[in-house]
DRENMIDREN-303556 format. One record per residue (C-alpha): x, y, z; residue in three letters. Coordinates in steps of 0.001 Angstrom, whole numbers, padded with zeros to 6 digits, always signed. Each point is the difference from the previous one (the first is absolute). Last residue first. Layout:
N
XYZALA...
END
This chain:
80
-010039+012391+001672UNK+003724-001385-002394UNK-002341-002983-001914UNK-002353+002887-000798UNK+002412+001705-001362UNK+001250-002837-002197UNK-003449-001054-000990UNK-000724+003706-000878UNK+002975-000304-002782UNK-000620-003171-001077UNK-003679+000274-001185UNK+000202-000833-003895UNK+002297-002522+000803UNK-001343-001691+003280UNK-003695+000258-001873UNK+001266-001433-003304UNK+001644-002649+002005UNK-002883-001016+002023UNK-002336+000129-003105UNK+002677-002627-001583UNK-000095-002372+002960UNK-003860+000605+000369UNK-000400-001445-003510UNK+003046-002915+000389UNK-001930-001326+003164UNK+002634-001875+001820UNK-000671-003716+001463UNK+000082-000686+003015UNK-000066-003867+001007UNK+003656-000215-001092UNK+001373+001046+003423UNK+003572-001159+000506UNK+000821-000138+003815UNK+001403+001971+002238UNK+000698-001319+003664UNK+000817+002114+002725UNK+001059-001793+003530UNK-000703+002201+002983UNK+002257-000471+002925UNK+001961-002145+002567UNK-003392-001349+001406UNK-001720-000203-003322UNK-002970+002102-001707UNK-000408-001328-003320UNK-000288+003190-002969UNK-000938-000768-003322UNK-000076+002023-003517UNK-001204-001075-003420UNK+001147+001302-002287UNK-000540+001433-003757UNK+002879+001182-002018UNK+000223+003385-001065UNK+004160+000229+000051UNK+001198-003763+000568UNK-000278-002775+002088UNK+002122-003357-000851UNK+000998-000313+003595UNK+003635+000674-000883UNK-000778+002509-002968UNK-002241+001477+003107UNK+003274-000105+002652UNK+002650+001320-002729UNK-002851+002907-000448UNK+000396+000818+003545UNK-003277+000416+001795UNK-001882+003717+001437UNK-001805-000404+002753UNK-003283+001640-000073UNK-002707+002255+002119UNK-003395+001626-001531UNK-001091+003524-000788UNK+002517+001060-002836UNK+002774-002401+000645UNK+001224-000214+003682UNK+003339-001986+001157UNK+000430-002822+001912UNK+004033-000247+000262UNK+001441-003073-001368UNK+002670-002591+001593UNK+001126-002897-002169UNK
END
């Protein structure tokens, strides 16, 4: 699979197929783990399941108070 590194907000992504998380049993606001080897012929990613974070439910809900109350300047902000 070929992806193009692409930028979200202030920071870079690749976007994955959602075939290819059902496949790796990753879903939509699951934690991971991400790790990059250095290799002759490449880099080698590895994601991996990352249980050790845990979501705070309280921040969760202020965060989606904040995104809907604020949507509107978010989005032109996101456009600057």
């Amino acid at each position: 699979m070929a992806q193009k590194i692409i930028k979200i907000g202030s920071s870079q992504g690749i976007t994955l197929q959602k075939e290819t998380l059902q496949h790796a049993g990753l879903g939509m606001g699951d934690f991971v783990r991400v790790e990059i080897a250095k290799t002759k012929k490449g880099n080698i990613i590895t994601i991996h399941p990352d249980t050790s974070i845990s979501p705070n439910p309280e921040l969760s809900d202020w965060t989606k108070r904040f995104i809907k109350k604020h949507r509107t300047s978010l989005e032109a902000l996101s456009k600057k």
